[in-house]
C-alpha positions as CSV (number, residue, x, y, z in Angstrom):
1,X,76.0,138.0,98.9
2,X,78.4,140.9,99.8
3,X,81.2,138.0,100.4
4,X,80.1,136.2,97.9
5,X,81.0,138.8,95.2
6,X,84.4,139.5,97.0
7,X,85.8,135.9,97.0
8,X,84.5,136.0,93.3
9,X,86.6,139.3,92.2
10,X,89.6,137.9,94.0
11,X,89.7,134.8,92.2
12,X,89.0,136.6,89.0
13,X,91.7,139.1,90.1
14,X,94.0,136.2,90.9
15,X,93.4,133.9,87.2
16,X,94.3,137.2,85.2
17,X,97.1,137.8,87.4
18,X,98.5,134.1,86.8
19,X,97.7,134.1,83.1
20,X,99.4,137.8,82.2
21,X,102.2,136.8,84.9
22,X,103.5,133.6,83.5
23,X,102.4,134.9,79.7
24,X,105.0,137.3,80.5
25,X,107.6,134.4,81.9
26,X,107.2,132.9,78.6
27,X,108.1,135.6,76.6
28,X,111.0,136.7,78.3
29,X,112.5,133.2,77.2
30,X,112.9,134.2,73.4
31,X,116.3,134.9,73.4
32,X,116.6,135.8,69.7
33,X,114.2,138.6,69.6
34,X,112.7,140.7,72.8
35,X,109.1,140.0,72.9
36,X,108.2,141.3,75.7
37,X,108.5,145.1,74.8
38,X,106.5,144.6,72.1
39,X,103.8,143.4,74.3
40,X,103.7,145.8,76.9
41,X,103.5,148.3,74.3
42,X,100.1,146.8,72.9
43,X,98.7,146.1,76.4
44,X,99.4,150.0,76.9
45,X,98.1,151.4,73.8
46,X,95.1,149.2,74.6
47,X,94.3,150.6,78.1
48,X,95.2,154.1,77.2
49,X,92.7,153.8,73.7
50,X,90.0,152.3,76.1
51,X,90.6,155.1,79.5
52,X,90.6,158.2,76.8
53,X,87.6,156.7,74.7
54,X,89.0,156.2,71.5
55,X,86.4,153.4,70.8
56,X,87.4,152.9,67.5
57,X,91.5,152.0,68.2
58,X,89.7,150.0,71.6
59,X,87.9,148.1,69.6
60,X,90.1,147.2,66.6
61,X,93.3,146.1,69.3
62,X,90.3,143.8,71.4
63,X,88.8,142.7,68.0
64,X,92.1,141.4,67.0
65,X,93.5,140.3,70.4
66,X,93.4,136.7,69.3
67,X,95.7,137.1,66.1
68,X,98.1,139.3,67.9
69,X,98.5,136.5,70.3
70,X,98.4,133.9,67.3
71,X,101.7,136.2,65.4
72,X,103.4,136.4,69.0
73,X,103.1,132.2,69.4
74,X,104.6,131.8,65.6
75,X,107.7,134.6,66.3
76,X,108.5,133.0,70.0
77,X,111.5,130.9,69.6
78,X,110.5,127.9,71.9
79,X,107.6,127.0,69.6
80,X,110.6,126.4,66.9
81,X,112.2,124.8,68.9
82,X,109.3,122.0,70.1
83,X,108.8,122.1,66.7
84,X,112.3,121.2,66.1
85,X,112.7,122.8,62.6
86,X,116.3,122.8,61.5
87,X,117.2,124.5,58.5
88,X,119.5,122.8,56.4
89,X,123.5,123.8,55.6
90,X,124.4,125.0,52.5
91,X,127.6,122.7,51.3
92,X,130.3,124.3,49.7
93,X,131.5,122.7,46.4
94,X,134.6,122.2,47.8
95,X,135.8,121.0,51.5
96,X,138.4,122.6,52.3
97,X,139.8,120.7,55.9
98,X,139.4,116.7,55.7
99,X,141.4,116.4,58.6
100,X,139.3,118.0,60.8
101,X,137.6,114.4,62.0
102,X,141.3,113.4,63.0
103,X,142.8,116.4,64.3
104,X,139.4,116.3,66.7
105,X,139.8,112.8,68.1
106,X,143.3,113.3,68.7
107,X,142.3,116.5,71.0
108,X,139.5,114.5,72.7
109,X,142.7,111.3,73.7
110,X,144.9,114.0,74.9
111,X,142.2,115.6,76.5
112,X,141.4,111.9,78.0
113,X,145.0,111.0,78.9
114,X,144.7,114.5,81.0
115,X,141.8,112.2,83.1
116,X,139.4,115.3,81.4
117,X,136.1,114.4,79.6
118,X,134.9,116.3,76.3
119,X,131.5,116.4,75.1
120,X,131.2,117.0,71.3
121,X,128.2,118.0,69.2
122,X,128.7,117.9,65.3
123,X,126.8,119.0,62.9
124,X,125.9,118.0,59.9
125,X,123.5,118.6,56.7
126,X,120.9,120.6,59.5
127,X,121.8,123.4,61.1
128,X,122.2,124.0,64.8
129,X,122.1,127.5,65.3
130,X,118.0,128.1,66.8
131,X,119.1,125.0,69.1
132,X,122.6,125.8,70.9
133,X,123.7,129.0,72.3
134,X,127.8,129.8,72.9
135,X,129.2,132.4,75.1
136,X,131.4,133.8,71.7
137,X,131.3,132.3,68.5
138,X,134.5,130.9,67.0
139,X,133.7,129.6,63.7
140,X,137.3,128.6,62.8
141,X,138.6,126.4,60.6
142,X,139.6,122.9,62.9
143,X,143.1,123.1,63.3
144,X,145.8,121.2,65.7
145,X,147.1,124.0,67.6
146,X,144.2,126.3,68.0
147,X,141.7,123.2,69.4
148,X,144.8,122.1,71.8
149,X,145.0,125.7,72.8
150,X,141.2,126.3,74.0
151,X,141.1,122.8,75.6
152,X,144.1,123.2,77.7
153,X,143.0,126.9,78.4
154,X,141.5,127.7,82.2
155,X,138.2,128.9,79.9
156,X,137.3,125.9,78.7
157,X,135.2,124.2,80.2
158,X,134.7,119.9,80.7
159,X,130.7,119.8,81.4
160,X,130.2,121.8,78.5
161,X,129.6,120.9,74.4
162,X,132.2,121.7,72.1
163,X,130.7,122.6,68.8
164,X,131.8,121.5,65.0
165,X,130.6,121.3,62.1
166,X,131.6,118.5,58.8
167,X,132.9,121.2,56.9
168,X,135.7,121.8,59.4
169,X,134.7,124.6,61.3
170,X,135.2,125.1,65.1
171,X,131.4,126.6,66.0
172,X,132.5,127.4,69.9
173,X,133.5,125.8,73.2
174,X,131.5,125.6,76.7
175,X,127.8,125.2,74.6
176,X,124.8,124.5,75.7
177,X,121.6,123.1,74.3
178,X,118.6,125.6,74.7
179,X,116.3,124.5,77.5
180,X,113.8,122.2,75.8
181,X,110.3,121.6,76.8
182,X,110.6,117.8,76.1
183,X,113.5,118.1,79.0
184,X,111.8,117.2,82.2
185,X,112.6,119.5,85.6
186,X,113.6,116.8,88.1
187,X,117.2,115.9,85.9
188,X,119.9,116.8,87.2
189,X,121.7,119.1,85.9
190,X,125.1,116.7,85.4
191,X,123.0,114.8,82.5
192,X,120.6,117.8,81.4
193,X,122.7,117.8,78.1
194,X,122.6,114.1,77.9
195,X,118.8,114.7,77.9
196,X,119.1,117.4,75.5
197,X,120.9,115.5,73.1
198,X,118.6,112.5,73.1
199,X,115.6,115.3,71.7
200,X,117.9,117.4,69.5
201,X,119.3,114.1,68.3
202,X,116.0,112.4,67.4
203,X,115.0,115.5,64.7
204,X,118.3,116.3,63.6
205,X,121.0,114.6,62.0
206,X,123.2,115.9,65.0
207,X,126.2,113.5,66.3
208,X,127.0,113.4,69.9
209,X,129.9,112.0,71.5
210,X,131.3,112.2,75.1
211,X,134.9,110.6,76.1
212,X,134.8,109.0,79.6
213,X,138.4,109.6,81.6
214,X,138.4,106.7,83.7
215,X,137.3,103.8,81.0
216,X,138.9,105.9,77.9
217,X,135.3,105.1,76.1
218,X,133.0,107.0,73.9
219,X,129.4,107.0,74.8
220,X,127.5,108.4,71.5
221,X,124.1,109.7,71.2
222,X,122.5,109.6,67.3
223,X,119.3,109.3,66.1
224,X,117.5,109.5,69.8
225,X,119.7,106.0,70.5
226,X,122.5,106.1,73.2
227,X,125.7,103.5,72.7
228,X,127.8,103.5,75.6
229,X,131.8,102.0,76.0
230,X,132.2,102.2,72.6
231,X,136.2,102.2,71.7
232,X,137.7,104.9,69.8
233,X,138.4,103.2,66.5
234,X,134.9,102.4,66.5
235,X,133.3,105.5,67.3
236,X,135.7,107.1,64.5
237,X,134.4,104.7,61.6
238,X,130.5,104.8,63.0
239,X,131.4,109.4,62.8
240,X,132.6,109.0,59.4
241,X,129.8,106.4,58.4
242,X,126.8,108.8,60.0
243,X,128.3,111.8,58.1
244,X,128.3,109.9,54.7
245,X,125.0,108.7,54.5
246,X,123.6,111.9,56.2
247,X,124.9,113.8,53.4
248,X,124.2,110.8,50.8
249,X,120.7,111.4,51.9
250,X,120.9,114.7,51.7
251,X,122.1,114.9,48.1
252,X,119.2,112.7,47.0
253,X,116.3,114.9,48.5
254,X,118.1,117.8,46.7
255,X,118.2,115.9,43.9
256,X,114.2,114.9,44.2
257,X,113.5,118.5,44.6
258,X,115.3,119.3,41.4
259,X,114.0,116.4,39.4
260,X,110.5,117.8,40.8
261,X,111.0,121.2,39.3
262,X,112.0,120.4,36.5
263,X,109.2,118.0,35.7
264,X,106.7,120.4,37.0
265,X,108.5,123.3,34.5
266,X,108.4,121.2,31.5
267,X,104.8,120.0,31.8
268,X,104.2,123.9,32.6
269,X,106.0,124.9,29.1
270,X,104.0,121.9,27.3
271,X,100.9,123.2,28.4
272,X,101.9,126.6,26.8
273,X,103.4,125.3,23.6
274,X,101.2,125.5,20.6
């Protein structure tokens, strides 16, 4: 019986161990806010309320365990991001680069006549913020000389995503994806952002492209779909096509929206006319 009780508190021991353990681990993978502070500090005041016998506070922070770890699920960034909730850009009434699509594609050739691949990421009416992290942040209007400048610099680097946006803005250089749940462990890691972009693609209007040296292809990932050895005219006409009906689309849920409120106001002020 005596060894029977043992083997029983060590495995008890062990499960809590495990479950607080890798609770922890998952935490500390928010990288927009610092979770993990916040729940030592509860597990603290807990304890300490419970070992000084302040039954009251004991009992209100064990009554209420489960919403606190409901509101710490909801805040952690990876549930956003399995989620895949992408807010949407606000577009300016007025563009001020439009030739931002060309002055990019003829980086990506010289880059490609240099026997150097480039992998793009642009973004359009949904923003990519919660889904790709940067080292710096350039946000930069798309120019000729500055994108030459950090492609041919020693910083820049070939395995990593160059960021734009349709509104001609340079987001950064050597991005990265956030780790996704969907992304399985055994990839390796030279197609991990291949991977990425099929699930980031698939629930955003995203547009990925990647320049092969030794073919001078594009291979283009939209819409969960891959296209491989795709020439560049091509891939510059199906870039401009996603981007208008994207934002074609776009326009017309705004529009819905507004249509909606507007019908909903007037029945509302009908309702209060005499």
């Amino acid at each position: 019986m005596y060894h029977f009780l043992m083997w029983r508190d060590i495995i008890e021991i062990m499960f809590f161990t495990s479950l607080f353990y890798y609770l922890m681990r998952w935490l500390a993978k928010d990288y927009t806010k610092n979770l993990l502070p916040y729940f030592y500090g509860y597990c603290f005041i807990a304890i300490a309320a419970y070992t000084i016998q302040l039954t009251i506070i004991s009992y209100f922070l064990f009554l209420y365990a489960p919403a606190i770890i409901m509101l710490f699920i909801i805040m952690h960034q990876d549930i956003l991001q399995r989620n895949l909730i992408a807010l949407k850009n606000i577009q300016p009434a007025q563009v001020t680069n439009h030739d931002w699509l060309d002055i990019l594609f003829r980086g990506c050739l010289v880059m490609v006549n240099k026997n150097k691949p480039v992998i793009c990421v642009i973004e359009c009416t949904d923003n990519l913020d919660d889904f790709i992290k940067t080292p710096f942040l350039i946000n930069a209007d798309l120019q000729q000389g500055i994108l030459e400048l950090l492609l041919e610099s020693q910083a820049y680097d070939p395995s990593k995503l160059i960021w734009v946006t349709t509104q001609g803005k340079l987001r950064g250089i050597n991005a990265n994806w956030q780790p996704s749940y969907y992304m399985a462990k055994t990839i390796q890691p030279s197609t991990a952002w291949q991977q990425d972009s099929f699930v980031y693609s698939q629930q955003t209007d995203a547009f990925v492209f990647y320049t092969d040296p030794l073919t001078h292809t594009f291979t283009i990932i939209v819409h969960g779909k891959c296209f491989e050895k795709i020439s560049p005219h091509h891939t510059l006409q199906l870039i401009k096509k996603h981007i208008r009906v994207e934002h074609k689309q776009d326009n017309k849920i705004k529009k819905g929206k507004n249509n909606e409120q507007r019908s909903t106001q007037k029945i509302f002020f009908q309702q209060d006319s005499p």
